[in-house]
N, CA, C and O atoms as CSV, one atom per row, in Angstrom:
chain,resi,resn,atom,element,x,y,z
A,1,UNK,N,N,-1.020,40.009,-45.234
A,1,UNK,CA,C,-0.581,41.363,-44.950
A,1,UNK,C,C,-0.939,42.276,-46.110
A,1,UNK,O,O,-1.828,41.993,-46.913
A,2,UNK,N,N,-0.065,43.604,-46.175
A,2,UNK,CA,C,-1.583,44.321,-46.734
A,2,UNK,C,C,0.151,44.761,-47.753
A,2,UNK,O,O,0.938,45.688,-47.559
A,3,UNK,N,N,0.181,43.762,-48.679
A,3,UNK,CA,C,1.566,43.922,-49.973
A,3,UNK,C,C,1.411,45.468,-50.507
A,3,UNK,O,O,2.429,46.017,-50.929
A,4,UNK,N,N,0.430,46.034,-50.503
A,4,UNK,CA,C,0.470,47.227,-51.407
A,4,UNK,C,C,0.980,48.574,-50.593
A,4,UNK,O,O,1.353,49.670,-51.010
A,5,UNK,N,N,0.857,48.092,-49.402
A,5,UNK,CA,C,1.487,48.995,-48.688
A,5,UNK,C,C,2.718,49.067,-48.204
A,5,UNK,O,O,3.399,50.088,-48.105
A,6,UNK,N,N,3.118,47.570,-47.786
A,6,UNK,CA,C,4.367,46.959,-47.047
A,6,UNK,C,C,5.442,47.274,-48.460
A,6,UNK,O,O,6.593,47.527,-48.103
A,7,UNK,N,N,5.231,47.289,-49.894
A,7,UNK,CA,C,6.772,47.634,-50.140
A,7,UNK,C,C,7.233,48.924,-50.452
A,7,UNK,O,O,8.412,49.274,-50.492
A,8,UNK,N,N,5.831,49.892,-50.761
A,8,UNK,CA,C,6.365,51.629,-51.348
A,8,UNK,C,C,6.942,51.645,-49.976
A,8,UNK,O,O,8.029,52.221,-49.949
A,9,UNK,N,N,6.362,50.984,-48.338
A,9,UNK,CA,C,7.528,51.683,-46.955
A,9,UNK,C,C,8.216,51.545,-46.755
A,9,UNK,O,O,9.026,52.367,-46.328
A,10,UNK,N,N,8.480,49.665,-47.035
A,10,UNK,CA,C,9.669,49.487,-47.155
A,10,UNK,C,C,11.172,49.560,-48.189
A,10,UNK,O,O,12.370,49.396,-47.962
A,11,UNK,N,N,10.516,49.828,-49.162
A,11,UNK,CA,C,11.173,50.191,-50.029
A,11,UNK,C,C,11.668,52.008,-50.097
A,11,UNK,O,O,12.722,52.546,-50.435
A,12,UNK,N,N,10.712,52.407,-49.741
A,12,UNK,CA,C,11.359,54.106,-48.925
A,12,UNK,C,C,12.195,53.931,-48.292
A,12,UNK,O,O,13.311,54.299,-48.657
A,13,UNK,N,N,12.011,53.332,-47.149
A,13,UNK,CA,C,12.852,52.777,-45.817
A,13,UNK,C,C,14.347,52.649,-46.597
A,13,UNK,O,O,15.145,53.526,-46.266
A,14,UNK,N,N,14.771,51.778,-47.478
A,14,UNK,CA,C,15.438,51.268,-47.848
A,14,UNK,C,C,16.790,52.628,-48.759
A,14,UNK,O,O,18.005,52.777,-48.896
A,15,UNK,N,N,15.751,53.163,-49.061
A,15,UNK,CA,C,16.388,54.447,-50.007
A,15,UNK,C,C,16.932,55.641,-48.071
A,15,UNK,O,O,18.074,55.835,-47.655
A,16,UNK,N,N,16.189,55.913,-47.712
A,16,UNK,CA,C,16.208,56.353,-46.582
A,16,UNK,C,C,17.559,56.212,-45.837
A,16,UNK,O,O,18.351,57.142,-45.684
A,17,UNK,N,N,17.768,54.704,-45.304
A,17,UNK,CA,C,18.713,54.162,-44.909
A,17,UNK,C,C,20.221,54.345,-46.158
A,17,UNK,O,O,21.371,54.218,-45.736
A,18,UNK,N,N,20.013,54.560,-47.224
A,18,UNK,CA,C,21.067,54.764,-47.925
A,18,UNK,C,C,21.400,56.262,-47.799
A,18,UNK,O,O,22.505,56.786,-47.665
A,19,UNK,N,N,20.714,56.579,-47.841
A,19,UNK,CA,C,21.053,58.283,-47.840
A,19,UNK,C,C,22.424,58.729,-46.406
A,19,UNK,O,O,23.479,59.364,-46.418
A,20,UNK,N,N,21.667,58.006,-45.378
A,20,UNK,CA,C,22.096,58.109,-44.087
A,20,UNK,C,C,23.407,57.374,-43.915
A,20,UNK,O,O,24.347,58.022,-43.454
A,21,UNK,N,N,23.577,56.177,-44.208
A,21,UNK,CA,C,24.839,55.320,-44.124
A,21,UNK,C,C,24.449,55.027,-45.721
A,21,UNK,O,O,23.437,54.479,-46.158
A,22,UNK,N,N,25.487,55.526,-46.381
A,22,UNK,CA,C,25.785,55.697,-47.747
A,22,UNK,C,C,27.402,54.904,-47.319
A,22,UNK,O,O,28.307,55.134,-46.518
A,23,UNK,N,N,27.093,53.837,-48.415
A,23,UNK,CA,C,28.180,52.781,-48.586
A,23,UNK,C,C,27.870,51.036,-48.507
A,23,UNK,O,O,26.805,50.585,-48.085
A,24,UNK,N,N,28.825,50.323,-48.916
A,24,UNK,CA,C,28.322,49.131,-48.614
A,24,UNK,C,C,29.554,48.002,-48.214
A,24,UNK,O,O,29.833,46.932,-48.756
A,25,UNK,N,N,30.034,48.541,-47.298
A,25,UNK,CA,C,31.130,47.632,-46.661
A,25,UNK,C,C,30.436,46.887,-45.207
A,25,UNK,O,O,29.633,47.467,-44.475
A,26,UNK,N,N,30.693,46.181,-45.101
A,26,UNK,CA,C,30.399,45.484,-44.125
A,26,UNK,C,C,29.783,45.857,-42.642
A,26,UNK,O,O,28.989,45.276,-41.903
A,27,UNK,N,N,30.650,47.326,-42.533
A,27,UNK,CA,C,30.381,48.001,-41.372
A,27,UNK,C,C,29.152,49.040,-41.554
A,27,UNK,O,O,28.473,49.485,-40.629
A,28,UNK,N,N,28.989,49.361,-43.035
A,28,UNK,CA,C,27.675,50.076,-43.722
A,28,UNK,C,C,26.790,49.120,-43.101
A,28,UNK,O,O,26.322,49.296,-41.976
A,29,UNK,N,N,26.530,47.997,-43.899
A,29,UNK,CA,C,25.632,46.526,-43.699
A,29,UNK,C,C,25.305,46.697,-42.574
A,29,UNK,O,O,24.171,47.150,-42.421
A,30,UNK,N,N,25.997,46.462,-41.542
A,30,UNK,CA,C,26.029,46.323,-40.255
A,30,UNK,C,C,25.435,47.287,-39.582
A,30,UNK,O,O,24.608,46.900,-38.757
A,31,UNK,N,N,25.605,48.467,-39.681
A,31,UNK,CA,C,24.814,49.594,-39.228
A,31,UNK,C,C,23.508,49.857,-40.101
A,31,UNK,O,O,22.671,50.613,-39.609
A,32,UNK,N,N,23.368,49.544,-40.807
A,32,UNK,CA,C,21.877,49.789,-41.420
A,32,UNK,C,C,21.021,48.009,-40.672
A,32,UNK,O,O,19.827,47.897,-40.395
A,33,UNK,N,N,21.605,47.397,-40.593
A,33,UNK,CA,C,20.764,46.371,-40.445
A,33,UNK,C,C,20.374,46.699,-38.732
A,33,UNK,O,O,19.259,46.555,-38.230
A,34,UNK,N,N,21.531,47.139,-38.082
A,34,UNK,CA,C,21.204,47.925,-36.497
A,34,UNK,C,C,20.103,48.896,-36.808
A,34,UNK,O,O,19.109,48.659,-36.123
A,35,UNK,N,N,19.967,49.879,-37.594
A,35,UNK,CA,C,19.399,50.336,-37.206
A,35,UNK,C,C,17.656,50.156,-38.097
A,35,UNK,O,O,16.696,50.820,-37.705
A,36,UNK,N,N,17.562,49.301,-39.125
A,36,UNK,CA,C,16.917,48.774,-39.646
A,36,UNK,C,C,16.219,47.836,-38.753
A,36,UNK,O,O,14.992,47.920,-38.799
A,37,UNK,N,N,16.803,46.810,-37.812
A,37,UNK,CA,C,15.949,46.190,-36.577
A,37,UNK,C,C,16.119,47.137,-35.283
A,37,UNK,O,O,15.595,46.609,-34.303
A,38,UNK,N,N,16.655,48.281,-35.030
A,38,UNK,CA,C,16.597,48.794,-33.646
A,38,UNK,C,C,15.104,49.753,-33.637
A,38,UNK,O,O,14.529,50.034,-32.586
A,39,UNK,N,N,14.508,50.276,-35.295
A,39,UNK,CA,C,14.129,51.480,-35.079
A,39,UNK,C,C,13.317,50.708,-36.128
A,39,UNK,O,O,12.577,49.959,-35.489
A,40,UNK,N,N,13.158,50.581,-37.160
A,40,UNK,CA,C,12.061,49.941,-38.283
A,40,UNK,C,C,10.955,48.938,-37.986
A,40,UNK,O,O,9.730,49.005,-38.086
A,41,UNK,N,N,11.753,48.035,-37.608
A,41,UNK,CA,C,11.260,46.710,-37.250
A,41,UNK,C,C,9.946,46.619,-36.483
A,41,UNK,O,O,8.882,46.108,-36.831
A,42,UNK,N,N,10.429,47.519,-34.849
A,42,UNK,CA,C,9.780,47.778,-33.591
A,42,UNK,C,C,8.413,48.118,-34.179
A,42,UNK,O,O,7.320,47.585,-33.986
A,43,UNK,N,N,8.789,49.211,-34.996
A,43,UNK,CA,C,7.542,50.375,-35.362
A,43,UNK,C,C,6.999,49.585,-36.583
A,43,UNK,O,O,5.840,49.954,-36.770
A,44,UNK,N,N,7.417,48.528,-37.602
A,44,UNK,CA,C,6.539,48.241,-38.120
A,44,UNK,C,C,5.414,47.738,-37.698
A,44,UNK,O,O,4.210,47.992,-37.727
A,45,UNK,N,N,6.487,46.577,-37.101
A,45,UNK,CA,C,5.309,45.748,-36.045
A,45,UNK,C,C,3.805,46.373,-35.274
A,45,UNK,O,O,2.605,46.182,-35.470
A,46,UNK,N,N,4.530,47.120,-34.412
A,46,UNK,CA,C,3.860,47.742,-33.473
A,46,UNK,C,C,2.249,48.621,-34.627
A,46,UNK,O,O,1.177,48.968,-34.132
A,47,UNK,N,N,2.503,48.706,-35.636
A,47,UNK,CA,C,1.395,49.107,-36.850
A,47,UNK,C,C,1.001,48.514,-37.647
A,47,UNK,O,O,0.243,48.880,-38.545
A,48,UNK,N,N,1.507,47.356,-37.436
A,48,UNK,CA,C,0.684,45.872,-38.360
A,48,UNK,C,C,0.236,45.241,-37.632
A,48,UNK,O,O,-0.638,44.526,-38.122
A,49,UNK,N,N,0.457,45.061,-36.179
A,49,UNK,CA,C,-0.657,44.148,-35.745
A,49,UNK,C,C,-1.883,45.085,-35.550
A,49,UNK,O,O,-2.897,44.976,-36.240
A,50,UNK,N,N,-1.729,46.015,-34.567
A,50,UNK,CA,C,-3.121,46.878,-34.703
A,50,UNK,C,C,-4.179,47.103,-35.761
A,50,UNK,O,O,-5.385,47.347,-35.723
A,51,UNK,N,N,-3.026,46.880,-36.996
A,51,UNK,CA,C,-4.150,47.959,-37.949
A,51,UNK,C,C,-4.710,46.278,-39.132
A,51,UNK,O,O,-5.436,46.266,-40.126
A,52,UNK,N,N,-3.923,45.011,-38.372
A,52,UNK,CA,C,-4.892,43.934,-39.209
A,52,UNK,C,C,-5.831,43.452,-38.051
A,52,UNK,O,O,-6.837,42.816,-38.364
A,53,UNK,N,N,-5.520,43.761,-36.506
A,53,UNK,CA,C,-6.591,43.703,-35.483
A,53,UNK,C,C,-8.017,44.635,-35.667
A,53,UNK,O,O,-9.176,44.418,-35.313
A,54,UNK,N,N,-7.416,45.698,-36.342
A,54,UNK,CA,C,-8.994,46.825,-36.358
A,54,UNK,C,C,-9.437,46.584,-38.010
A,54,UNK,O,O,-10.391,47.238,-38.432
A,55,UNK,N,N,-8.841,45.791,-38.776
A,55,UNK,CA,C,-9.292,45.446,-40.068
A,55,UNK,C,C,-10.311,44.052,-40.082
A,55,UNK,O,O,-11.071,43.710,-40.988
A,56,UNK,N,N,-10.074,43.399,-38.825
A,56,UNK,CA,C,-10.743,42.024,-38.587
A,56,UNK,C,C,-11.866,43.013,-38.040
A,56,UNK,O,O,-12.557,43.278,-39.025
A,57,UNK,N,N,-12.295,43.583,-37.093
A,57,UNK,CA,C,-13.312,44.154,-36.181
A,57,UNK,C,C,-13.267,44.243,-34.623
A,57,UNK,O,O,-14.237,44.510,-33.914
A,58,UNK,N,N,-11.798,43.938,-34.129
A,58,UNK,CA,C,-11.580,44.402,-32.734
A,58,UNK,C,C,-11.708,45.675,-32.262
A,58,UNK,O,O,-11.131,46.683,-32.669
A,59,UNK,N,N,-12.972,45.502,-30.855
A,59,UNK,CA,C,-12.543,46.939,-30.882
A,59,UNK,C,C,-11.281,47.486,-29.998
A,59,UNK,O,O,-10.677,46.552,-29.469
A,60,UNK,N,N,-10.787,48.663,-29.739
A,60,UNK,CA,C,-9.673,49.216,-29.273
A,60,UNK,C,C,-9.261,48.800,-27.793
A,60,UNK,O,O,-8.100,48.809,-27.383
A,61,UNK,N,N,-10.275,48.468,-27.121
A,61,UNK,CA,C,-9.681,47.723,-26.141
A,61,UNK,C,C,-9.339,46.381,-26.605
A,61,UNK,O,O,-8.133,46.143,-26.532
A,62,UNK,N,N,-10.227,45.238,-27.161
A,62,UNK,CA,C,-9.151,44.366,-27.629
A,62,UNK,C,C,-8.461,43.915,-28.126
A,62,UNK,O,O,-7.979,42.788,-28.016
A,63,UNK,N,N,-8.124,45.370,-29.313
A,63,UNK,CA,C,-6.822,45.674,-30.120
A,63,UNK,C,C,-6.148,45.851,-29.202
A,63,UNK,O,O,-5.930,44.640,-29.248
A,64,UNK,N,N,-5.512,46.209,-28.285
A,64,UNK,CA,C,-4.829,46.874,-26.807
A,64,UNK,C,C,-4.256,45.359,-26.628
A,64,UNK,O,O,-3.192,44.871,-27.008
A,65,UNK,N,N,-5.177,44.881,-26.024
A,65,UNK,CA,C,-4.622,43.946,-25.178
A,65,UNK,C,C,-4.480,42.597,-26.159
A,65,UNK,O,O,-4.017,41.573,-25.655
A,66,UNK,N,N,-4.891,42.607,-27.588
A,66,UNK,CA,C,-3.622,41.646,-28.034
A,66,UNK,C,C,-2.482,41.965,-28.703
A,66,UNK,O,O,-1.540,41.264,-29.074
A,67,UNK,N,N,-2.689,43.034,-28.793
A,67,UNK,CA,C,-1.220,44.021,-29.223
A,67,UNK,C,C,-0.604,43.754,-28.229
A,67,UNK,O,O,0.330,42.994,-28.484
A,68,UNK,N,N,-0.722,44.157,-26.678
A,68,UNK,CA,C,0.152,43.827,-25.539
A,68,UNK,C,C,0.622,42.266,-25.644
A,68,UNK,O,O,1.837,42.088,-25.724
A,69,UNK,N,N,-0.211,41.144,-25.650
A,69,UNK,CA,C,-0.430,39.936,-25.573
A,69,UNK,C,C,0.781,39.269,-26.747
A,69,UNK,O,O,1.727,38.554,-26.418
A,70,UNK,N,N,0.528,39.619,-27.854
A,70,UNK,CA,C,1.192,39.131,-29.056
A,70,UNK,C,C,2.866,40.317,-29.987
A,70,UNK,O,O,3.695,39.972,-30.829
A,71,UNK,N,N,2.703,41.367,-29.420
A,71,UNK,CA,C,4.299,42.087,-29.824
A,71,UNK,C,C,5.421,41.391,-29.340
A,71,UNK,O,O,6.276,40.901,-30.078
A,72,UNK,N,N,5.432,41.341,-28.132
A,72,UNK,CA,C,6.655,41.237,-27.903
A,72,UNK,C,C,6.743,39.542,-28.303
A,72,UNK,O,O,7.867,39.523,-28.806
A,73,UNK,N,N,6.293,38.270,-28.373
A,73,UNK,CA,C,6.550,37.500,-29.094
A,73,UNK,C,C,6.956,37.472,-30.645
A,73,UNK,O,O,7.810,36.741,-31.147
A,74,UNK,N,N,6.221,38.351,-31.245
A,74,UNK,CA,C,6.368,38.704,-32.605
A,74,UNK,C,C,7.946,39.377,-32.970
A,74,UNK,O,O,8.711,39.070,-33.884
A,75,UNK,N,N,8.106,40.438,-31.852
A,75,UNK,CA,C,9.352,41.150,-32.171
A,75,UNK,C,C,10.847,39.851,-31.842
A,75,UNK,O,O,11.937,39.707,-32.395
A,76,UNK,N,N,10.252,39.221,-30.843
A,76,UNK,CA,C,11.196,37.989,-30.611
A,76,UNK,C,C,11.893,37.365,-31.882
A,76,UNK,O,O,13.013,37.316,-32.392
A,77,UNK,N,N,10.619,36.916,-32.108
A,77,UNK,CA,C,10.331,35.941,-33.599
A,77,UNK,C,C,11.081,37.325,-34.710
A,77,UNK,O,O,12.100,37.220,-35.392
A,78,UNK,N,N,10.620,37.948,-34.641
A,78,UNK,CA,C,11.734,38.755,-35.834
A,78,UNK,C,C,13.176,38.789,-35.582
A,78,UNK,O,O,14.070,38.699,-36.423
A,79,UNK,N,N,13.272,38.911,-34.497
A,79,UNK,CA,C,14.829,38.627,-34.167
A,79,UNK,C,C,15.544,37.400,-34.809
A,79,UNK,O,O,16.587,37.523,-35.452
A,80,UNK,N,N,15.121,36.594,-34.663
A,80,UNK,CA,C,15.117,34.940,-35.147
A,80,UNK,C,C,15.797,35.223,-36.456
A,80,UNK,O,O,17.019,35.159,-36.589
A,81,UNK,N,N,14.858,35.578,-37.539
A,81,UNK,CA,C,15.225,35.622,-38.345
A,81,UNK,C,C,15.946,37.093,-39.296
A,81,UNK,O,O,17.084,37.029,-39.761
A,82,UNK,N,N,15.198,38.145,-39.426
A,82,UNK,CA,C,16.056,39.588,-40.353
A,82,UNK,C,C,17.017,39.944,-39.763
A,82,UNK,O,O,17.393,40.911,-40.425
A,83,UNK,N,N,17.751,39.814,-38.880
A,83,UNK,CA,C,19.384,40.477,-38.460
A,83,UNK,C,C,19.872,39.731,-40.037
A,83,UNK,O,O,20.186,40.193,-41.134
A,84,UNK,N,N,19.767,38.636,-39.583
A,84,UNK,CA,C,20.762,38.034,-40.867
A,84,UNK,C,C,20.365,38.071,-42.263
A,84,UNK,O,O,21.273,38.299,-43.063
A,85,UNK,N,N,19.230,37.898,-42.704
A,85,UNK,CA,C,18.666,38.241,-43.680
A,85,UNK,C,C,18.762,39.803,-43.947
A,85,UNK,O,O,18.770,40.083,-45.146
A,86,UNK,N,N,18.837,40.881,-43.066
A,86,UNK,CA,C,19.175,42.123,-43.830
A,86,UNK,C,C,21.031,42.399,-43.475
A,86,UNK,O,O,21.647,43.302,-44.041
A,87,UNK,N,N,21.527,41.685,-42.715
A,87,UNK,CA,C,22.976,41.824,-43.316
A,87,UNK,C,C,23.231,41.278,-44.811
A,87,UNK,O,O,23.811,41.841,-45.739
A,88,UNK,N,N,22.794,40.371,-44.773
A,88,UNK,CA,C,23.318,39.528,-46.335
A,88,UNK,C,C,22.415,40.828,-46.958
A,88,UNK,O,O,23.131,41.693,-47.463
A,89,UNK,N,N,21.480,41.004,-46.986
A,89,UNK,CA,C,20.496,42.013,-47.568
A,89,UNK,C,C,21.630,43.427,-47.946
A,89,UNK,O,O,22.357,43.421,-48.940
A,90,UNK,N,N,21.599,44.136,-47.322
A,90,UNK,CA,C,22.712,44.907,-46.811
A,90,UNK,C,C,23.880,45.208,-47.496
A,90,UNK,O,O,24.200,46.342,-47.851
A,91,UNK,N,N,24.643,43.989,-47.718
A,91,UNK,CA,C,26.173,44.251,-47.932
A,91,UNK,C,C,26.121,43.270,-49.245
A,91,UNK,O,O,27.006,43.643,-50.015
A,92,UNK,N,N,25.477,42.266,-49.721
A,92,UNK,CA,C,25.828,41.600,-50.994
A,92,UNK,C,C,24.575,41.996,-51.639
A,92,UNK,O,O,24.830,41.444,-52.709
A,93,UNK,N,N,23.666,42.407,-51.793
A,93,UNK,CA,C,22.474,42.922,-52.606
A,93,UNK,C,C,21.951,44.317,-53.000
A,93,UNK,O,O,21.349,45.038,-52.204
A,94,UNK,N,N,22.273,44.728,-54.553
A,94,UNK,CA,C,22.161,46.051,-54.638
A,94,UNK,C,C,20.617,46.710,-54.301
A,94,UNK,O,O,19.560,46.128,-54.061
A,95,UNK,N,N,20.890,47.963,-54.373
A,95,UNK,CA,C,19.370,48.744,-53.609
A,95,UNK,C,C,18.040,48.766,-54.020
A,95,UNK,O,O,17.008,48.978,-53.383
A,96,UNK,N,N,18.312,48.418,-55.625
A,96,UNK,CA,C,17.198,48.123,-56.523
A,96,UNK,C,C,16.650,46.856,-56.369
A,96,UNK,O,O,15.614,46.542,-56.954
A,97,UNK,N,N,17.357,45.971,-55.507
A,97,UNK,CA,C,17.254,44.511,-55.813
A,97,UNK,C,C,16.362,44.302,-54.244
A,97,UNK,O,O,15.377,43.565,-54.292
A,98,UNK,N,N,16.734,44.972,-52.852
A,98,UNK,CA,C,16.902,44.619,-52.047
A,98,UNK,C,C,15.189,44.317,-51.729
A,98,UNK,O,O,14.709,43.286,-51.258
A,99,UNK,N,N,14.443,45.611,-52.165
A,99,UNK,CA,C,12.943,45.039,-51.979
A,99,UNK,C,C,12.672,43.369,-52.365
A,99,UNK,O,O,12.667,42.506,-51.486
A,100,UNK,N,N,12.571,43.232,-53.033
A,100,UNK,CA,C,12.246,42.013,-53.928
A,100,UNK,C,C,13.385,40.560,-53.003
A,100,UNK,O,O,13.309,39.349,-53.210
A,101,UNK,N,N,14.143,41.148,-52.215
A,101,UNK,CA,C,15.194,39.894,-51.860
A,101,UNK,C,C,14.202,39.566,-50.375
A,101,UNK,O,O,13.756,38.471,-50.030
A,102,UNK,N,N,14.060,40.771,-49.737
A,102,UNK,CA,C,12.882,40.727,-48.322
A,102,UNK,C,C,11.752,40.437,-48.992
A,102,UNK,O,O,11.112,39.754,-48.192
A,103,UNK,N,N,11.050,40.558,-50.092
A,103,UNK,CA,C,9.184,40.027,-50.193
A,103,UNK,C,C,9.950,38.628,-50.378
A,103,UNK,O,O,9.635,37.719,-49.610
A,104,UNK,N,N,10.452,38.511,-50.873
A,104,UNK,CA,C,10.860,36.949,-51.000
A,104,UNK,C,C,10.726,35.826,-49.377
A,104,UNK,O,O,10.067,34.809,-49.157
A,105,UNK,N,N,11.299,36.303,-48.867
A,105,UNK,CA,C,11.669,36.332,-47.116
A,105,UNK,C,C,10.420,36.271,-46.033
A,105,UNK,O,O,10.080,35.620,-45.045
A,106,UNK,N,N,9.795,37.749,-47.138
A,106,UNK,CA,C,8.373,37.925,-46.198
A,106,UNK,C,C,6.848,36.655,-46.452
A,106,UNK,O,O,5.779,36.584,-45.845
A,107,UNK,N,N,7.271,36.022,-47.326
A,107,UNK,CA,C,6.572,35.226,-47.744
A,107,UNK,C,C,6.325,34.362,-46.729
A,107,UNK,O,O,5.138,34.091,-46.548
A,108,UNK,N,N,7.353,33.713,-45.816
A,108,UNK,CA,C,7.493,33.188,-44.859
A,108,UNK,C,C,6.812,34.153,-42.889
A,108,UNK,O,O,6.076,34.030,-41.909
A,109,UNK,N,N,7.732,34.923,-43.506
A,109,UNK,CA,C,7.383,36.048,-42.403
A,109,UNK,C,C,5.743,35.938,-42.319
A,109,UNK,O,O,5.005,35.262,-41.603
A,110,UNK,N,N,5.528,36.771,-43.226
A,110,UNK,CA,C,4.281,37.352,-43.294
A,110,UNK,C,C,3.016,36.114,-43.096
A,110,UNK,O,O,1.949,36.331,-42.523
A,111,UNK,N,N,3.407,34.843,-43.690
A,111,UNK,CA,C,2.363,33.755,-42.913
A,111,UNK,C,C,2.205,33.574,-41.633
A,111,UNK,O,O,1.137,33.323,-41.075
A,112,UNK,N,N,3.708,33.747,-40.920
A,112,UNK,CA,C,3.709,33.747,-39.048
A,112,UNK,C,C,2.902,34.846,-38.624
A,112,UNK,O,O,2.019,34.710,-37.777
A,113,UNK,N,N,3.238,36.207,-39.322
A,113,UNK,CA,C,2.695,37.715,-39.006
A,113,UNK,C,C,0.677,37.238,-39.046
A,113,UNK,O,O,-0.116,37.227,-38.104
A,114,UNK,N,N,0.504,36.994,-40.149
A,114,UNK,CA,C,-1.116,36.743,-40.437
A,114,UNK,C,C,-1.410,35.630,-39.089
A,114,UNK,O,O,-2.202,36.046,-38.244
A,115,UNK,N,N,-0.831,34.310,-38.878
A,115,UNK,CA,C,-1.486,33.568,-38.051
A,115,UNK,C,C,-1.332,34.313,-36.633
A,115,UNK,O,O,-2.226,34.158,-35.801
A,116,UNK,N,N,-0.217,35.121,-36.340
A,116,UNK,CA,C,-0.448,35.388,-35.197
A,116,UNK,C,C,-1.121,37.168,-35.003
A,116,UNK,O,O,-1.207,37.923,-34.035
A,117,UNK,N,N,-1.467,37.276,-36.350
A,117,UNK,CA,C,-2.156,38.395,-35.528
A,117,UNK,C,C,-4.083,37.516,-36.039
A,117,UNK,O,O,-5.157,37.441,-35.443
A,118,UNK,N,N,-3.830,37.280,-36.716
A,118,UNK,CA,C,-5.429,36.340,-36.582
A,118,UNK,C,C,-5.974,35.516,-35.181
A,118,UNK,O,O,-7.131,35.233,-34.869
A,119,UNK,N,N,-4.838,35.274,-34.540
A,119,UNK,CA,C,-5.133,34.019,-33.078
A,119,UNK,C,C,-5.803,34.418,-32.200
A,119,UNK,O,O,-5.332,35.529,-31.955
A,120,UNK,N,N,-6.550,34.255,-31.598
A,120,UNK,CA,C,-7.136,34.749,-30.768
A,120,UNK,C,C,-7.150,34.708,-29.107
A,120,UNK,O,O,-7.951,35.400,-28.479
């Protein structure tokens, strides 16, 4: 995945989400991690597979149709795992810290993310 980009957004993201639900009680946690997978997640996705599909040499139709083919498995598979990883994220990890607690995370992630947007 393309690290130089994935943490100044997500790490915006992160400041972003504080501004908005400012606090860190459980029910803070809880609503940033809602809306951190209801609204973040979707849209990362939905711009990382395309844009490592048109970085390989697909063209736009069959960027299309493995974007169709491979999201919604992918968004599945995220489900699986960051609800819980950005609650704990969330509510026991300060804001400075929190980038660095997800690249940690994404290490894993991001090998599933590469093989399945590489598959053909």
């Amino acid at each position: 995945t393309c690290h130089f980009c994935e943490g100044p957004v997500v790490g915006g993201w992160y400041k972003v989400l504080d501004r908005f639900i400012p606090g860190t009680t459980k029910v803070d946690a809880l609503k940033k991690m809602m809306l951190d997978q209801g609204a973040f997640a979707p849209c990362f996705l939905g711009c990382f597979l395309p844009l490592v599909g048109a970085l390989n040499g697909l063209s736009a139709k069959d960027n299309w149709a493995k974007l169709q083919r491979d999201y919604p498995d992918a968004l599945i598979t995220n489900y699986y795992l960051w609800p819980a990883v950005q609650l704990a994220n969330f509510y026991l990890v300060p804001l400075h810290y929190r980038l660095a607690v997800v690249q940690c995370v994404a290490v894993i992630w991001n090998s599933y993310l590469s093989w399945k947007a590489h598959r053909l």
